[in-house]
Z-matrix of the N, CA and C atoms (Angstrom, degrees):
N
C 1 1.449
C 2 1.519 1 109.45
N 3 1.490 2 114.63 1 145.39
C 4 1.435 3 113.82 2 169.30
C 5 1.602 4 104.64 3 -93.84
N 6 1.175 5 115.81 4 135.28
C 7 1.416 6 138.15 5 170.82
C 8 1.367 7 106.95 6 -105.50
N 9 1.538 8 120.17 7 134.29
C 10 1.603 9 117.21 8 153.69
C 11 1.206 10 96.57 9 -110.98
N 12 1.663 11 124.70 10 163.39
C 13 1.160 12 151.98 11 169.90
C 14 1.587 13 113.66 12 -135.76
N 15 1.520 14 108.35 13 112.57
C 16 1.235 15 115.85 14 166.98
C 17 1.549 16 99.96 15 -136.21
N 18 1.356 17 89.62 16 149.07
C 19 1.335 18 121.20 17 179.81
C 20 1.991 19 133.56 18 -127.28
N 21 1.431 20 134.28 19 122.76
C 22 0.992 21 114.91 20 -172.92
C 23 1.203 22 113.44 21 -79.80
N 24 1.106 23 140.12 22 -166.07
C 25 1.746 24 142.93 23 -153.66
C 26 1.318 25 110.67 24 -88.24
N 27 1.526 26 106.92 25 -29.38
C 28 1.753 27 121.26 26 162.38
C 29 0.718 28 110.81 27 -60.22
N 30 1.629 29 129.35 28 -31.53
C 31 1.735 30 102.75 29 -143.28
C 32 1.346 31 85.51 30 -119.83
N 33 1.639 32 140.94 31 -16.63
C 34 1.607 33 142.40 32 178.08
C 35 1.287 34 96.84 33 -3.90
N 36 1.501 35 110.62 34 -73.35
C 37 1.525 36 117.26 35 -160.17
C 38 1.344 37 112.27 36 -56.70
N 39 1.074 38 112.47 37 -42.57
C 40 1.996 39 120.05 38 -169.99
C 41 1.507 40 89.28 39 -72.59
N 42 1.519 41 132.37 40 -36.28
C 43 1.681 42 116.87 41 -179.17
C 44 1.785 43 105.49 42 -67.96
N 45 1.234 44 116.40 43 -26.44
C 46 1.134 45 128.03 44 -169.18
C 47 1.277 46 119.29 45 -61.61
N 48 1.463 47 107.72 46 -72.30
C 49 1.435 48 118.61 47 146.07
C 50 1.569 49 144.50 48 -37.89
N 51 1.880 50 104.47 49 -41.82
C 52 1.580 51 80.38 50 147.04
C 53 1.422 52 145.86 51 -89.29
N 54 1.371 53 115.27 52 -9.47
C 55 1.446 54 131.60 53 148.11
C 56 1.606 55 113.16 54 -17.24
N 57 1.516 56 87.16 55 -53.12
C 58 1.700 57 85.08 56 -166.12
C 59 1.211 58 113.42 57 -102.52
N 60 1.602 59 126.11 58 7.74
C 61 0.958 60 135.45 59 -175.82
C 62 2.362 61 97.40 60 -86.92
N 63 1.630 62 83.63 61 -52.96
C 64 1.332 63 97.51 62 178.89
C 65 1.271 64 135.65 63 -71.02
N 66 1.387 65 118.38 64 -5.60
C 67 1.920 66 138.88 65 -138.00
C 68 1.360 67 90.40 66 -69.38
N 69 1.358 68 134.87 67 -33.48
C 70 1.626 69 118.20 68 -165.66
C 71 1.352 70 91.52 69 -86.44
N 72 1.379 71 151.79 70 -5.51
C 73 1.537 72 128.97 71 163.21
C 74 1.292 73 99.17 72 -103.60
N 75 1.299 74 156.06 73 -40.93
C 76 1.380 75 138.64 74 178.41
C 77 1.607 76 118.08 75 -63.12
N 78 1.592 77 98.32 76 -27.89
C 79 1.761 78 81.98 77 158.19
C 80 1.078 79 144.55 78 -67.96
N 81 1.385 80 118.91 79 -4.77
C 82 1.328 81 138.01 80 -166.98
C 83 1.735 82 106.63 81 -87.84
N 84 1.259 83 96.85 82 -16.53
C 85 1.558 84 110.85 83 -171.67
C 86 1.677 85 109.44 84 -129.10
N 87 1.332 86 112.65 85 157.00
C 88 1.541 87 144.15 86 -177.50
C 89 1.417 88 114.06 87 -53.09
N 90 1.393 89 130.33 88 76.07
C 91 0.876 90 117.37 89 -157.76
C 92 1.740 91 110.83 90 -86.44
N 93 1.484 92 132.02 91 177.94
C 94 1.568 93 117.86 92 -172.50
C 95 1.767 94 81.73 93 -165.24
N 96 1.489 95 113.39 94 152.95
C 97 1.645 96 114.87 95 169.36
C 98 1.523 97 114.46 96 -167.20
N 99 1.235 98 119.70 97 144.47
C 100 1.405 99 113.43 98 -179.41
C 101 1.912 100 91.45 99 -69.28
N 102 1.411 101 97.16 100 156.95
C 103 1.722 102 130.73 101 -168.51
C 104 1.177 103 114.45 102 -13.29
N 105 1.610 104 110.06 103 -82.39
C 106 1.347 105 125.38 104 169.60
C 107 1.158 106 139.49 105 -83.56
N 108 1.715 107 124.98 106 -7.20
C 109 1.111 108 138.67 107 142.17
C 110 1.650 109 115.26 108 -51.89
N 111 1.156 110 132.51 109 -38.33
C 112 1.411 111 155.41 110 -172.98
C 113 1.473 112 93.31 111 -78.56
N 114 1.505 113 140.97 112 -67.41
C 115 1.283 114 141.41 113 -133.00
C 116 1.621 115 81.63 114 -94.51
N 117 1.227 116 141.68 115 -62.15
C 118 1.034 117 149.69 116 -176.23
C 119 1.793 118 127.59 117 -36.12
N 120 1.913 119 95.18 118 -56.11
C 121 1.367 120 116.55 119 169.87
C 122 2.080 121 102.76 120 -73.82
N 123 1.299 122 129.55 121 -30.75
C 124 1.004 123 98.25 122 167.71
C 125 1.294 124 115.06 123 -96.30
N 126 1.405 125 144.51 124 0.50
C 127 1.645 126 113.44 125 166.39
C 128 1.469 127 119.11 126 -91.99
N 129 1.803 128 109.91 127 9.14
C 130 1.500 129 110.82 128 148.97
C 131 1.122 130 120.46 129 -83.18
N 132 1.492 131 118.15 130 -8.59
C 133 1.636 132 101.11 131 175.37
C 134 0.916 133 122.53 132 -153.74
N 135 1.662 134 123.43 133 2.09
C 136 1.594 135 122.84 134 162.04
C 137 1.398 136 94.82 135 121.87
N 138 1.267 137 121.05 136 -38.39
C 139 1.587 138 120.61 137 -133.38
C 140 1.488 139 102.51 138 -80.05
N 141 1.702 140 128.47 139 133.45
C 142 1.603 141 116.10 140 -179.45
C 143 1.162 142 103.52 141 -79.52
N 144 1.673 143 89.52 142 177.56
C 145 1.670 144 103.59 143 -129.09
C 146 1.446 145 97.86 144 -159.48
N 147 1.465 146 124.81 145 75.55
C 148 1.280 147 106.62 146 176.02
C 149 1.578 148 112.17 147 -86.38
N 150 1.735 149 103.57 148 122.16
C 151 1.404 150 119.44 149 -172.44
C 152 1.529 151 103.75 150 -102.48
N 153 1.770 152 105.68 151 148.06
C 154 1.272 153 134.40 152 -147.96
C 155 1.782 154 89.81 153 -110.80
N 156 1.159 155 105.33 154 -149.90
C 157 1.775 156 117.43 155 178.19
C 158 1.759 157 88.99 156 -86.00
N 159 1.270 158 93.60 157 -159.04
C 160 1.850 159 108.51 158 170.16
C 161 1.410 160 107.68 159 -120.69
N 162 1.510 161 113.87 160 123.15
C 163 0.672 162 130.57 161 -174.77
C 164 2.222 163 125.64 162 -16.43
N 165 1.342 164 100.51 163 -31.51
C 166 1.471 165 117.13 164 178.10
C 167 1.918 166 102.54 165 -72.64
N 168 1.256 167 106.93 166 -52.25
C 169 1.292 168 140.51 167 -170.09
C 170 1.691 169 103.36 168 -51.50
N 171 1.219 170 111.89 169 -33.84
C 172 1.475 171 105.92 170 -159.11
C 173 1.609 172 125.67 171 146.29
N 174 1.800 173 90.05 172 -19.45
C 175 1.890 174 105.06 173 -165.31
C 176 1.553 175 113.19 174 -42.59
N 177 1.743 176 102.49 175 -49.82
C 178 1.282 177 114.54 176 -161.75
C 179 1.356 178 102.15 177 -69.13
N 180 1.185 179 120.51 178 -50.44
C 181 1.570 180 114.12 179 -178.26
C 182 1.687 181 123.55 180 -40.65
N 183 1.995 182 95.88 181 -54.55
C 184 1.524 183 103.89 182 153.67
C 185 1.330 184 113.53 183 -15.13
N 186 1.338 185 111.51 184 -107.69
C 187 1.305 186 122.58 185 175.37
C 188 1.683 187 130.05 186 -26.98
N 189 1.058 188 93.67 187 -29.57
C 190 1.657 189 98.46 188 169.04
C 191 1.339 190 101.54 189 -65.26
N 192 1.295 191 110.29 190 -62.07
C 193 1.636 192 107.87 191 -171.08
C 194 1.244 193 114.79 192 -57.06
N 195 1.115 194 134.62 193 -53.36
C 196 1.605 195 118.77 194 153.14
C 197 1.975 196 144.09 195 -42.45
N 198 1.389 197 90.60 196 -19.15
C 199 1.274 198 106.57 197 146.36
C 200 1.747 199 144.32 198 -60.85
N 201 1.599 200 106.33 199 -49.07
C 202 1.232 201 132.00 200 141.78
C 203 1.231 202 100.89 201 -37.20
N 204 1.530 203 132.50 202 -93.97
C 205 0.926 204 136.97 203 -164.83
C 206 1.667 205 133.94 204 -50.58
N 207 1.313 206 109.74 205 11.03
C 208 1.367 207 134.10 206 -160.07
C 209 1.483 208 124.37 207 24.84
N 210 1.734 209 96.69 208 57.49
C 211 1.276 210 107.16 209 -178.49
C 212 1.640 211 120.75 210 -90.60
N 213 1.639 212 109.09 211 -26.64
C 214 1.385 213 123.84 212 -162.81
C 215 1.818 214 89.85 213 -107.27
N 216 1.268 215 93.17 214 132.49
C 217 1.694 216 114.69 215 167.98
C 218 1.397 217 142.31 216 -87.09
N 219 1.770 218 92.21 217 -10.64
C 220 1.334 219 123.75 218 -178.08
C 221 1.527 220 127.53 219 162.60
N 222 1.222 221 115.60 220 148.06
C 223 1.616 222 115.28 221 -149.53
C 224 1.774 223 104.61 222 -134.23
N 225 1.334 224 115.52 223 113.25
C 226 1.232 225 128.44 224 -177.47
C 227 1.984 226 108.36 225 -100.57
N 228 1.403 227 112.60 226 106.08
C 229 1.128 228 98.49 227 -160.28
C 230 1.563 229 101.46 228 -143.20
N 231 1.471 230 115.68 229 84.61
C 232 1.120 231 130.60 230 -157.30
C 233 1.820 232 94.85 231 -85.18
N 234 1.496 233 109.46 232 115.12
C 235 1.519 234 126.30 233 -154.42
C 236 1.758 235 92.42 234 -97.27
N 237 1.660 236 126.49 235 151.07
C 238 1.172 237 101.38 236 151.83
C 239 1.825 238 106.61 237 -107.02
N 240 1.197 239 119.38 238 116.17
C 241 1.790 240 120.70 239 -169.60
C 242 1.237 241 98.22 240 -50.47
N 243 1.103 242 135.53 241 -52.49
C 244 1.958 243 148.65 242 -130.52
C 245 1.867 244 85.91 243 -88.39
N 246 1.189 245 129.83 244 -22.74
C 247 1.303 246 108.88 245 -168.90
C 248 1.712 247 107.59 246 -134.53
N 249 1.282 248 133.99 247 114.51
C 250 1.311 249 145.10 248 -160.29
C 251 1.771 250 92.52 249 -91.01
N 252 1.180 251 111.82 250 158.02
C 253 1.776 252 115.55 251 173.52
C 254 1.444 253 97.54 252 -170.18
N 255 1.271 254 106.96 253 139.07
C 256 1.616 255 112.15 254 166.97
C 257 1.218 256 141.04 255 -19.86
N 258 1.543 257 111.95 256 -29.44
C 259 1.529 258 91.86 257 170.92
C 260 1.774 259 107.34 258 -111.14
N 261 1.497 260 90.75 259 69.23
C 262 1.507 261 95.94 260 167.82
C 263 1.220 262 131.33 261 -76.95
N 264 1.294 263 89.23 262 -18.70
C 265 1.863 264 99.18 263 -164.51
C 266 1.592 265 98.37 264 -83.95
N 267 1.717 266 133.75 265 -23.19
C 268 1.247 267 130.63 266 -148.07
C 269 1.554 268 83.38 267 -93.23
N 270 1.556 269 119.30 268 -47.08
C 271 1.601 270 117.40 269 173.36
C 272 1.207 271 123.26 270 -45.58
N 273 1.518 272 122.10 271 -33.53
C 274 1.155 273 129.56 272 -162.54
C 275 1.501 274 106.08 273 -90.73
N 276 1.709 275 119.52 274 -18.66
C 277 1.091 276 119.39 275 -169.59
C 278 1.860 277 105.62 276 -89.43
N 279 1.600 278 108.49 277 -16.99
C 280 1.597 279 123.56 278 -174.03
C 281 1.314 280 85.70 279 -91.72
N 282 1.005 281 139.95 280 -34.47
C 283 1.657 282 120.70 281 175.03
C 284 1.654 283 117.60 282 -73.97
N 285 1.165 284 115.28 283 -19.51
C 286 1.384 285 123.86 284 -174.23
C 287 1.880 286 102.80 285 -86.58
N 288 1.405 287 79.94 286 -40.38
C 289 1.815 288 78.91 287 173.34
C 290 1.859 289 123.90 288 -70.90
N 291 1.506 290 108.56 289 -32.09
C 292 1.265 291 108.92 290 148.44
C 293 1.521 292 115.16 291 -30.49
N 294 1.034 293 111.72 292 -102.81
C 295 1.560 294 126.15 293 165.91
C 296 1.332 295 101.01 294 -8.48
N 297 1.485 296 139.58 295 -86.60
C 298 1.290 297 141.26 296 -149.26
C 299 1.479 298 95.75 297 -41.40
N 300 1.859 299 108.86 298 -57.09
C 301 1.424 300 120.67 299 -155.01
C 302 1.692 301 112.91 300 -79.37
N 303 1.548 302 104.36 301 -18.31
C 304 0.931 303 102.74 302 170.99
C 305 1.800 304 106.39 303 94.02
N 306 1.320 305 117.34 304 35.03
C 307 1.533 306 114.34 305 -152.51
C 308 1.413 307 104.87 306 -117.05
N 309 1.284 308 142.23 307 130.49
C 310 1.614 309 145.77 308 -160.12
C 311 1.679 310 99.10 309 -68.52
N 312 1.058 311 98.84 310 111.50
C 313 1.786 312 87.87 311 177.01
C 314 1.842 313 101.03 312 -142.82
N 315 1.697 314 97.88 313 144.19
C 316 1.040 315 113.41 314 179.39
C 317 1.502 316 137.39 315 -104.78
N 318 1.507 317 131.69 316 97.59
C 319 1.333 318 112.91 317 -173.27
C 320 1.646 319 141.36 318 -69.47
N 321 1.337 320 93.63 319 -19.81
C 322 1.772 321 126.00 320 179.01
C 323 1.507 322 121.55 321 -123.36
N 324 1.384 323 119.38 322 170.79
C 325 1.240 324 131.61 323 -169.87
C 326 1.726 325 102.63 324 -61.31
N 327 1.096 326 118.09 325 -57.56
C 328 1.084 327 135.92 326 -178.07
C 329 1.414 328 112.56 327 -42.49
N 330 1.607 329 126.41 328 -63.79
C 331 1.316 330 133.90 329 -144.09
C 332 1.964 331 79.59 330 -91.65
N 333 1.349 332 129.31 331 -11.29
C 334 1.158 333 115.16 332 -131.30
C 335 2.365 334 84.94 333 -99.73
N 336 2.086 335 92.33 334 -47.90
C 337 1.122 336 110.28 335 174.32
C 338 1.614 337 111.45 336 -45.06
N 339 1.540 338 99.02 337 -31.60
C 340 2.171 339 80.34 338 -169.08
C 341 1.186 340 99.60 339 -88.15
N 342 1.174 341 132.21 340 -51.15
C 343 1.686 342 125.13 341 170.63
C 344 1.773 343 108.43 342 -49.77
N 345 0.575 344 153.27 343 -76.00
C 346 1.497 345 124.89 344 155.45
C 347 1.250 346 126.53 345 13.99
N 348 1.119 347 116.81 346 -84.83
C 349 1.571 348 149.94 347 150.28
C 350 1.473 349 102.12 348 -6.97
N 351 1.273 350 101.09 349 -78.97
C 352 1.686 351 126.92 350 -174.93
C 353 1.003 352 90.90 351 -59.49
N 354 1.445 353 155.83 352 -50.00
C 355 1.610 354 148.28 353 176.18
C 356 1.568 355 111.22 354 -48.48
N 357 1.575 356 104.56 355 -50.42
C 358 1.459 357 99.45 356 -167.38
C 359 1.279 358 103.04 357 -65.26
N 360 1.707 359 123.82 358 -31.88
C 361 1.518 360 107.63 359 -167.19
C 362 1.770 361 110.73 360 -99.31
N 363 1.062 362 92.39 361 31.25
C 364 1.660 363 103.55 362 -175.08
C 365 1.266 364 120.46 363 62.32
N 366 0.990 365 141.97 364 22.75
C 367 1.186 366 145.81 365 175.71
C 368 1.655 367 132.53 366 -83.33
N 369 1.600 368 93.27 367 9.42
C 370 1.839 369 111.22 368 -177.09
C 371 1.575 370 99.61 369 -109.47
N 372 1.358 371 110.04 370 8.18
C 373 1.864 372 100.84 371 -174.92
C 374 2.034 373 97.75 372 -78.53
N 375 0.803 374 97.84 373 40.33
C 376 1.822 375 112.10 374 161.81
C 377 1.755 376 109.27 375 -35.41
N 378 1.024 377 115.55 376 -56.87
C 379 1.709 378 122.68 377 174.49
C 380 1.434 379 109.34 378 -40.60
N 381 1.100 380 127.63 379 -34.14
C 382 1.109 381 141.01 380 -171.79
C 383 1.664 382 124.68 381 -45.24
N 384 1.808 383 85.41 382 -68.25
C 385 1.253 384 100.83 383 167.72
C 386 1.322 385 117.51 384 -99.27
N 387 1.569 386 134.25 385 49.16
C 388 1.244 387 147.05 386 158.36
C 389 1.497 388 109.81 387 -99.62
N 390 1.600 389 118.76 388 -34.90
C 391 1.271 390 120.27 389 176.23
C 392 1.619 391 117.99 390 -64.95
């Protein structure tokens, strides 16, 4: 599965940490991340990392478009709520595309750990029964 991981500037560390909490099941899979969320999560934990723009830059859109394109399998996107910034609208448009596509995506620690979970025990092969 391809996974993206983005993270806002709050939450770096909390993506960081579960990275490395999780690294023996996300290695198993395709990993993708906006810039510095990506550069960050891999020199805590090894794991590759194909990195996009930064999220301000363009990242999210990236990833959107690969979304469309039913490239991404699932989207880990640890939000910080308490602080709004300009490119809200491009986040808001990768969350909407979730939805459209129908794609497991996580905004918090919480929603992020059981889909995880549900990855390790296979239970995200969802594509499956779309064909």
């Amino acid at each position: 599965m391809k996974i993206a991981l983005i993270a806002h500037d709050a939450k770096k560390e909390l993506m960081i940490q579960f990275c490395i909490a999780y690294s023996g099941i996300l290695s198993k899979h395709n990993l993708c991340s906006t810039s510095t969320t990506g550069k960050q999560v891999e020199e805590a934990t090894g794991l590759k990392i194909v990195k996009y723009l930064s999220g301000r830059q363009g990242g999210c859109q990236q990833i959107s478009s690969m979304i469309s394109c039913n490239e991404i399998d699932l989207v880990i996107f640890f939000r910080d709520p308490l602080h709004r910034k300009a490119g809200d609208q491009d986040e808001m448009d990768l969350l909407w595309l979730c939805d459209v596509y129908n794609l497991p995506v996580a905004t918090n620690i919480a929603t992020a750990e059981a889909l995880i979970m549900a990855l390790s025990r296979g239970d995200l092969d969802w594509r499956e029964y779309m064909k």
